[in-house]
LOZA-454833 format. One record per residue (C-alpha): residue number from 1; residue in one letter; x, y, z. Coordinates in steps of 0.05 Angstrom, whole numbers. Layout:
R   seq   type        x        y        z
R   NUM      A        X        Y        Z
...
//
This chain:
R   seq   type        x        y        z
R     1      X     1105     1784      704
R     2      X     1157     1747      747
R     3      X     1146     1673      766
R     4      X     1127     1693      840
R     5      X     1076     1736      813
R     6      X     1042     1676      774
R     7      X     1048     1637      841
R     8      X     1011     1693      888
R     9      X      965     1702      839
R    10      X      940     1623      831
R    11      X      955     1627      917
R    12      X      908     1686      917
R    13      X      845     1655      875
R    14      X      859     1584      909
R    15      X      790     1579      931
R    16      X      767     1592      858
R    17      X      808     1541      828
R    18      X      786     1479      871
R    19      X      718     1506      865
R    20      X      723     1508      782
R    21      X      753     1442      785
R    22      X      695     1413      833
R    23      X      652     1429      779
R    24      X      684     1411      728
R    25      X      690     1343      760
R    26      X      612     1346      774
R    27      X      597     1363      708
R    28      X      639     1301      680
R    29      X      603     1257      726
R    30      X      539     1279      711
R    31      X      545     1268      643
R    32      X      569     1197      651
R    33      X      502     1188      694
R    34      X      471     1217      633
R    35      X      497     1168      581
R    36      X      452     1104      575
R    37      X      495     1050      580
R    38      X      524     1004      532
R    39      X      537      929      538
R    40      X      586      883      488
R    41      X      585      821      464
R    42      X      652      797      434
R    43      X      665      734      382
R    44      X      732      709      353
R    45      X      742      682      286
R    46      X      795      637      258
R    47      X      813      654      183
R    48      X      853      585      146
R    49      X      863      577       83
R    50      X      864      522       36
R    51      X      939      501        3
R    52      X      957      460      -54
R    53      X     1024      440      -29
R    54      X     1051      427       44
R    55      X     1122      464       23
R    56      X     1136      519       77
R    57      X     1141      575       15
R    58      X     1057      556       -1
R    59      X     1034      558       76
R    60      X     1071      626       77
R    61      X     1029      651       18
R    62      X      971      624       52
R    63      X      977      651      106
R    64      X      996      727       75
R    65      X      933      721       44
R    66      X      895      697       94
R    67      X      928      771      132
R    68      X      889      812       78
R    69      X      831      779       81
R    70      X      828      786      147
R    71      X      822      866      147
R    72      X      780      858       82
R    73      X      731      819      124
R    74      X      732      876      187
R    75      X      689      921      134
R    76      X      647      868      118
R    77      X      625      872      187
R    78      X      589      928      180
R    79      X      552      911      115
R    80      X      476      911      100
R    81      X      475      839       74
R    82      X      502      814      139
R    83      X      457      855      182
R    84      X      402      831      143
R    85      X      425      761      154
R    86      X      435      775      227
R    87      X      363      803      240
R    88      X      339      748      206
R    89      X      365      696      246
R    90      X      365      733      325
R    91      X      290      760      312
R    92      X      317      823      339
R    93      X      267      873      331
R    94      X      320      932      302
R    95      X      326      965      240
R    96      X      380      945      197
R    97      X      422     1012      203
R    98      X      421      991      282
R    99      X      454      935      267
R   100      X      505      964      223
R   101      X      517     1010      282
R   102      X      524      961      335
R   103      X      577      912      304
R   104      X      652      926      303
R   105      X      709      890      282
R   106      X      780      896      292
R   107      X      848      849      271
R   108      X      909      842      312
R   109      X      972      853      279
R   110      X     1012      802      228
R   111      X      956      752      255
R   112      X      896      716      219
R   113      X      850      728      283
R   114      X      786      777      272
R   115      X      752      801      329
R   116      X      672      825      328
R   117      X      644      862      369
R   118      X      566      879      394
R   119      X      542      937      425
R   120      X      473      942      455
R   121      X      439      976      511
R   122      X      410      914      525
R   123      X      456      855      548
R   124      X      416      805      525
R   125      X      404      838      452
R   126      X      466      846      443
R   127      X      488      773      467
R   128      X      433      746      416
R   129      X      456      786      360
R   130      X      529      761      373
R   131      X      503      683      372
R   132      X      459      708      296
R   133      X      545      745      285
R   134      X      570      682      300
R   135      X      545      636      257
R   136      X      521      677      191
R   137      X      586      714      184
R   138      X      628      645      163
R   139      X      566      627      125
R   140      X      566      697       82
R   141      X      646      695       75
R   142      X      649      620       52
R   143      X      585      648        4
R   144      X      627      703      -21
R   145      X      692      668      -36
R   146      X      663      613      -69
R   147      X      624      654     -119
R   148      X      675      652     -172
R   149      X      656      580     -188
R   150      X      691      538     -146
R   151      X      665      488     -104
R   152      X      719      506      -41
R   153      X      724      575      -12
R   154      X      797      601      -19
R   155      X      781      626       64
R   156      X      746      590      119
R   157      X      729      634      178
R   158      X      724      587      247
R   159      X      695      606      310
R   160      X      751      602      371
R   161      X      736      650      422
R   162      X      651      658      448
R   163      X      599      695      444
R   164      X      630      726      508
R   165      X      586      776      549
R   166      X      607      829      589
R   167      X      568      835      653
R   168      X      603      913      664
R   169      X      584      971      610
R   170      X      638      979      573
R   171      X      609     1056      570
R   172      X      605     1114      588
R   173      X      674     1103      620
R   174      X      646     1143      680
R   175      X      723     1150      710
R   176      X      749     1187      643
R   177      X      688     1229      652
R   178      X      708     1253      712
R   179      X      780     1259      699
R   180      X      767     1297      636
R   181      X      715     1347      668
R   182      X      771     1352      726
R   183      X      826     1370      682
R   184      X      781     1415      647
R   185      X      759     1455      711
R   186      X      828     1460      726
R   187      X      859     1485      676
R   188      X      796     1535      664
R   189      X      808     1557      740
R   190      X      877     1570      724
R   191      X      877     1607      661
R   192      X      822     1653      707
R   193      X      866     1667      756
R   194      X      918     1689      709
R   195      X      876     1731      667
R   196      X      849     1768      725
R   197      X      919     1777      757
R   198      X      946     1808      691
R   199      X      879     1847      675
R   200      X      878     1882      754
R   201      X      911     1947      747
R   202      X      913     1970      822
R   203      X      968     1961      867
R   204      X      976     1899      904
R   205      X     1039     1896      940
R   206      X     1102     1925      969
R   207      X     1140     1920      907
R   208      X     1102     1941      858
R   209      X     1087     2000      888
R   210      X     1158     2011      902
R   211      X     1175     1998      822
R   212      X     1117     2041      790
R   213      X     1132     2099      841
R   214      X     1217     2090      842
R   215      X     1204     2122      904
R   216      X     1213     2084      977
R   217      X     1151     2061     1015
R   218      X     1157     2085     1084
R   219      X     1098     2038     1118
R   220      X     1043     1984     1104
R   221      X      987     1998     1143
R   222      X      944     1941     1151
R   223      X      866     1940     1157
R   224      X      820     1902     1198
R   225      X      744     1904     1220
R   226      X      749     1956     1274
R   227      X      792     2000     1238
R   228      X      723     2033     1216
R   229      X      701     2036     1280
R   230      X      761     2066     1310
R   231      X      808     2094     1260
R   232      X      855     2132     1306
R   233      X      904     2097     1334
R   234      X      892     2113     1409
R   235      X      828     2082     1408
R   236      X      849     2020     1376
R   237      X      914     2022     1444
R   238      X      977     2039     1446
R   239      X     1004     1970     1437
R   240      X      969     1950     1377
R   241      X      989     1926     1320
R   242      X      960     1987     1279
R   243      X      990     2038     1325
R   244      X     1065     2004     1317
R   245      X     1045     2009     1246
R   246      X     1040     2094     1249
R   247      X     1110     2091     1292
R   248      X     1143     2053     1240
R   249      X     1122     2105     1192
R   250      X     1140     2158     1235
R   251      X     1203     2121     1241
R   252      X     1218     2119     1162
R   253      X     1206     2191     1157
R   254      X     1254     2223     1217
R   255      X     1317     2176     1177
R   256      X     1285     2188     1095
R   257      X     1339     2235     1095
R   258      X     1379     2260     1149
R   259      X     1407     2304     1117
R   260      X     1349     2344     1101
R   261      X     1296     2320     1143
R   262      X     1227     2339     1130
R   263      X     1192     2383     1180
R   264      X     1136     2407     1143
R   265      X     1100     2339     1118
R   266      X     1041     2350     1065
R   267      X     1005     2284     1061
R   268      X      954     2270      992
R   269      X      928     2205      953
R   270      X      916     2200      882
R   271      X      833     2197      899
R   272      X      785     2207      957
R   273      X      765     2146     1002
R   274      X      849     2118     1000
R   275      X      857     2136     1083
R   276      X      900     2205     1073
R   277      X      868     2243     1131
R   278      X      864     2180     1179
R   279      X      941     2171     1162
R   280      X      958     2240     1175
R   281      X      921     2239     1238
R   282      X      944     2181     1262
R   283      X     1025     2208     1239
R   284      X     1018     2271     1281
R   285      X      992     2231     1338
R   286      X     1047     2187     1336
R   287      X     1102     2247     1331
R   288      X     1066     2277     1394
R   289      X     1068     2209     1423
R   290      X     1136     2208     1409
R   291      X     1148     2272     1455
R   292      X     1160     2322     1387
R   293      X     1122     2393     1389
R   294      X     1068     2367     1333
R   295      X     1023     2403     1291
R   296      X      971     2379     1245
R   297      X      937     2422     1198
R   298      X      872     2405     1159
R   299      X      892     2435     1089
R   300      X      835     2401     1063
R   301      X      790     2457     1041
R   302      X      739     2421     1004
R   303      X      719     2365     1046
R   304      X      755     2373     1110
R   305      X      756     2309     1150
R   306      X      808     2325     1210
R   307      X      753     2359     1261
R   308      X      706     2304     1260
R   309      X      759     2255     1280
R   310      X      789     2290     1332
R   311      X      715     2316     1363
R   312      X      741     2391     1351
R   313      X      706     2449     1330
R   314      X      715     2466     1267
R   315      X      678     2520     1247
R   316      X      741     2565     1255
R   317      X      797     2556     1237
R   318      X      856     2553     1175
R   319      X      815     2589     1124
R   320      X      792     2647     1172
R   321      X      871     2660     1192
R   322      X      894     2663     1112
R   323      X      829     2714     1117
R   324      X      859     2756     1170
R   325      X      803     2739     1207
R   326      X      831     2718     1267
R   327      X      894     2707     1298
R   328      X      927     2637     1284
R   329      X      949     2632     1362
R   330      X      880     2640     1383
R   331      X      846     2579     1333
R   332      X      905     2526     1351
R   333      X      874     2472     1392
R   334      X      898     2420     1437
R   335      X      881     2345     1424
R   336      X      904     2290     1474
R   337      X      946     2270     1530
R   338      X     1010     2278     1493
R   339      X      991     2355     1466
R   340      X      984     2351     1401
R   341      X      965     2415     1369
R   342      X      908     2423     1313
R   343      X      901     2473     1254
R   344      X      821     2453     1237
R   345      X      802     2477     1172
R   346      X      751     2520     1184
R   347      X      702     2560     1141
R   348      X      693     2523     1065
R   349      X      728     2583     1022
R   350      X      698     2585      944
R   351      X      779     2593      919
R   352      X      821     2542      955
R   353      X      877     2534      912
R   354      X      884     2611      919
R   355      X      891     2608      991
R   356      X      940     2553      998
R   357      X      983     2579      939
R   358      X      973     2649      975
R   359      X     1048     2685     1002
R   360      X      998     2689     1066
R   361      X      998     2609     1069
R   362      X     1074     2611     1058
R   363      X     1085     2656     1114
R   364      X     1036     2631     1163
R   365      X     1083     2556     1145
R   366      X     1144     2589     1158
R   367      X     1120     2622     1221
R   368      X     1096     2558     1253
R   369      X     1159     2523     1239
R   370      X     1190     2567     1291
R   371      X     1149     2537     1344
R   372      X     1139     2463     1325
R   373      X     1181     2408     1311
R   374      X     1139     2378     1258
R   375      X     1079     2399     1224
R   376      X     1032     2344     1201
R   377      X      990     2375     1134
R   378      X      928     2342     1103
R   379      X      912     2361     1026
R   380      X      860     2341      981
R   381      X      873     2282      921
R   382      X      920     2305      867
R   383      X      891     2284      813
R   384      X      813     2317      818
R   385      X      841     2383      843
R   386      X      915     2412      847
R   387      X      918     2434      925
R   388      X      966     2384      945
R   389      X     1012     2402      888
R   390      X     1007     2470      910
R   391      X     1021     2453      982
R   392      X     1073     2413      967
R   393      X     1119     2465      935
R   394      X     1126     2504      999
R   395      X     1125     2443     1047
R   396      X     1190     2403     1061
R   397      X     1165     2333     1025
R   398      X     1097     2305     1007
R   399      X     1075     2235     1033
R   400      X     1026     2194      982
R   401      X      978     2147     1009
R   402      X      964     2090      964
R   403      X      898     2038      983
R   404      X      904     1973      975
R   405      X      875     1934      915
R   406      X      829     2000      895
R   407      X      877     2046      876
R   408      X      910     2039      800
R   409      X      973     2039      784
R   410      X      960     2098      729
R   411      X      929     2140      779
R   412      X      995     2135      822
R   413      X     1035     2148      766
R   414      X     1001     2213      748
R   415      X     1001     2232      822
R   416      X     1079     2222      822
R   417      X     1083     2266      753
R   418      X     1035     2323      781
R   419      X     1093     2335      846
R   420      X     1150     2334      808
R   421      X     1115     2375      749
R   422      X     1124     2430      804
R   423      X     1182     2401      824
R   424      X     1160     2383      897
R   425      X     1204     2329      940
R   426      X     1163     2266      941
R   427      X     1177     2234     1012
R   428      X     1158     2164     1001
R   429      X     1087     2132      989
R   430      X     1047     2094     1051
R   431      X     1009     2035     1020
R   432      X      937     2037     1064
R   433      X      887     1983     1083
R   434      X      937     1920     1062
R   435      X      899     1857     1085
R   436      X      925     1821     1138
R   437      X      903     1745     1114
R   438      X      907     1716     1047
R   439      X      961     1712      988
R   440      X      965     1797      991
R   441      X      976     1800     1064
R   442      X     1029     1850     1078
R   443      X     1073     1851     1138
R   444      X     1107     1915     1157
R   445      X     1157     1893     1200
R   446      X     1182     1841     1167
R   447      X     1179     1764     1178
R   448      X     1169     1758     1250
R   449      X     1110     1813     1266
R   450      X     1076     1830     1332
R   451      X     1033     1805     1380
R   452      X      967     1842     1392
R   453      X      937     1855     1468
R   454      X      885     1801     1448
R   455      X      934     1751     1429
R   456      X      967     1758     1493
R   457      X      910     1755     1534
R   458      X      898     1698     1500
R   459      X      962     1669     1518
R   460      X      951     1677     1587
R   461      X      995     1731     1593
R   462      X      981     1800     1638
R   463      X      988     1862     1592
R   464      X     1038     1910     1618
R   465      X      983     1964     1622
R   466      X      938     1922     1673
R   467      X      996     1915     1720
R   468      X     1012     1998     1711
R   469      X      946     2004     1726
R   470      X      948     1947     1786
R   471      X     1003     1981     1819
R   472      X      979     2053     1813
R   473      X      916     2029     1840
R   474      X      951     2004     1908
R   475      X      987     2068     1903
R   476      X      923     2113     1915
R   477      X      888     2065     1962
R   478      X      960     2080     2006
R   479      X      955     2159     2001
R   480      X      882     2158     1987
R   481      X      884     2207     1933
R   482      X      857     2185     1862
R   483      X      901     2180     1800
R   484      X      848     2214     1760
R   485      X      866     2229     1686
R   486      X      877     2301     1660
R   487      X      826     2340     1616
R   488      X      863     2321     1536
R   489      X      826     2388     1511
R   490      X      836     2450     1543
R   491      X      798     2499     1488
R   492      X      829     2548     1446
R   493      X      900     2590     1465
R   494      X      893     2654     1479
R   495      X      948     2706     1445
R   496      X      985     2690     1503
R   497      X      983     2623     1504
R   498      X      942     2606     1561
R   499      X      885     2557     1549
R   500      X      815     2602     1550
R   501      X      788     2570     1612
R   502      X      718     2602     1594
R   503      X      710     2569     1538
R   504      X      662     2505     1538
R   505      X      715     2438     1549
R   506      X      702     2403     1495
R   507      X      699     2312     1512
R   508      X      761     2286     1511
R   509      X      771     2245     1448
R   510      X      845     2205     1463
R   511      X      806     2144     1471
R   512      X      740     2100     1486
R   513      X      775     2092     1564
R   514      X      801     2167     1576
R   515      X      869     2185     1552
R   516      X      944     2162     1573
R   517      X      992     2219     1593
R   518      X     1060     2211     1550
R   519      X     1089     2201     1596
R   520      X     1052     2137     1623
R   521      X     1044     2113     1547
R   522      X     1130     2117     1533
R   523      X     1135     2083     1589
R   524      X     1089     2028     1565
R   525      X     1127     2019     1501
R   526      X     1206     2015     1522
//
């Protein structure tokens, strides 16, 4: 993983960190507020000792001995003797393992000093059993270094420094609590973030998808909340961001290769539920948009999605013409303002491979190339079934749709093996349903973006379609004739390719508020 991978991922799982690291600090002062706390009492002694000669070579001596003495006398601290001697004199009521406990002693270097310390829960215990420290600790030291006989103790231990109390609990250090359980929940919330970056296996961004596929990605198509509510693109408006989205991608696929370019477009995904049949839809919408004599085609055999978007019937249609049912000319239906022309895929066939890897299926492909400019086709996943491969190998290029942080980078990887195992040109991959917020947001064109209608508004600016509207308004008051909008579906073509006025007219599905002509809707967008 590269460093700027580490970085989105920690950018990504922000929220998690500071939250981890809020508890952590919680938890560290919580246990601090658990801790009883502990007061100390501190004494200094004063260890001399006694010379035969005032030469500079014997108080030298004296005082190296009076050194190890010194840090002989900090165990001594913590003997039973003295804390017998200690109890005896405080009337403390504690055991004498309590007391052992509670005293400490320490010696500063190259120094004669000796420093003992009491710790108590109560202050005033502890102050009492310092006073007791005080005063039987020289008496048991001059006791023990006189016992060889002599009637002077080779080492005198005088009091210079207390009893001093300290009003403040010396602990629980409540501060290094905290700081402790902080650096703890962050470096828990780190290591997290990490581990979940390099355990997710789905595809997360431009690049990657780019790298595992070595194939270019033609568009980033990002998802928002009424993307479910209105996947196609002309019900979202023609000036959305989504619906500049769909031109870019049509866009990336006229110039993929001019040399060859790719009439005949299958587009698949690796699973179901990754967008392929709202992309497809929303790509031959945009080619029709766009002026170019488009066809889509719901290849999708099994689980056919295309007629319930576009509000056609579908009850005839692809799978009744590779029957010799019925004439393909007379199933072809018109969608929308801009006349884009549907293959729907009609009855559910028990052999669909068979029919789309049928010479019938490669004839009826090659017949329709003749009369549009592009034909839009929409296949089921590759990897539970092989129609897509199949479709592929008689179609110009295949397009692979790739969802956002739910599809996995193996399952795009065996997609891209099963087309060129039957050695079908892979077009380019779409990644679907990229977040536009966050440390994955995706931006497909680039660093400066676009404006939606609503952040316009906002801005207190008029759309350009209000003012078309304004003006053709004024424009029928003045001839008093009404601008109404033409019927988007005119039923099925006859064999000679007049619309079959006796059939019912299906609603017109280019939008929630009636459809644009393309001619009004180009005009919008230069």
């Amino acid at each position: 993983m590269e460093l700027r991978t580490y970085v989105a991922a920690l950018r990504k799982l922000w929220w998690a960190i500071v939250l981890v690291t809020v508890v952590g600090a919680g938890t560290g002062a919580y246990l601090a507020y658990r801790q009883t706390p502990m007061y100390a009492t501190t004494v200094t002694f004063f260890a001399t000792t006694q010379t035969t000669s005032a030469s500079s070579s014997s108080a030298f001596a004296g005082d190296q001995f009076a050194q190890q003495r010194v840090n002989t006398y900090v165990y001594l601290l913590s003997s039973d003797r003295l804390a017998r001697l200690v109890i005896a004199a405080s009337k403390v009521d504690l055991s004498v393992e309590k007391v052992e406990s509670s005293i400490s002693g320490a010696s500063q270097l190259n120094t004669v000093l000796l420093t003992a310390t009491v710790t108590d829960s109560v202050p005033s215990r502890s102050e009492a059993v310092a006073d007791a420290l005080a005063t039987q600790f020289p008496a048991l030291v001059n006791t023990i270094e006189s016992a060889n006989g002599t009637r002077t103790a080779l080492v005198h231990l005088d009091v210079v420094d207390g009893p001093h109390l300290n009003p403040k609990p010396v602990s629980p250090r409540t501060k290094l609590y905290i700081a402790l359980g902080t650096l703890i929940g962050l470096a828990i919330g780190v290591i997290v973030a990490l581990l979940r970056e390099l355990l997710d296996t789905t595809v997360r961004s431009v690049h990657g998808l780019s790298t595992l596929t070595d194939v270019p990605v033609l568009g980033v198509i990002n998802s928002d909340s009424a993307t479910k509510r209105s996947p196609l693109i002309v019900q979202a408006g023609s000036q959305s961001v989504r619906a500049e989205m769909f031109r870019q991608l049509r866009t990336s696929l006229q110039f993929v290769d001019v040399d060859q370019p790719a009439s005949v477009i299958v587009v698949t995904s690796s699973v179901e539920k990754e967008g392929k049949s709202t992309t497809a839809a929303n790509l031959a919408i945009a080619f029709a948009d766009a002026g170019r004599r488009a066809l889509l085609i719901d290849a999708d055999l099994r689980r056919p999605k295309i007629a319930d978007y576009l509000g056609l019937e579908g009850a005839v249609g692809l799978t009744n013409v590779l029957a010799n049912q019925v004439d393909v000319d007379v199933v072809l239906q018109t969608w929308g303002a801009s006349g884009l022309t549907v293959l729907v895929s009609g009855s559910i066939p028990p052999n669909p491979s068979e029919l789309l890897g049928s010479q019938h299926m490669v004839d009826l492909t090659a017949d329709l190339r003749t009369k549009f400019d592009v034909i839009i086709i929409d296949t089921p996943p590759l990897l539970p079934v092989t129609d897509a491969a199949v479709a592929a190998t008689f179609a110009d290029g295949a397009v692979i749709v790739v969802k956002h942080g739910k599809t996995k980078r193996s399952m795009v990887s065996r997609s891209v093996h099963s087309l060129r195992a039957v050695d079908a040109r892979i077009l380019g991959t779409v990644l679907n349903f990229a977040p536009t917020k966050g440390a994955d947001a995706q931006r497909g064109y680039g660093p400066y973006g676009y404006a939606s209608a609503a952040t316009i508004d906002e801005a207190g600016a008029e759309p350009r379609t209000r003012r078309r509207s304004a003006s053709r308004t004024k424009s029928s008051d003045r001839t008093g004739e009404s601008d109404a909008p033409k019927q988007a579906w005119a039923g099925p073509r006859t064999e000679a390719g007049e619309a079959d006025s006796s059939s019912d007219a299906a609603p017109d599905n280019s939008g929630p508020d009636g459809p644009v002509t393309g001619t009004e809707e180009r005009a919008a967008r230069a």
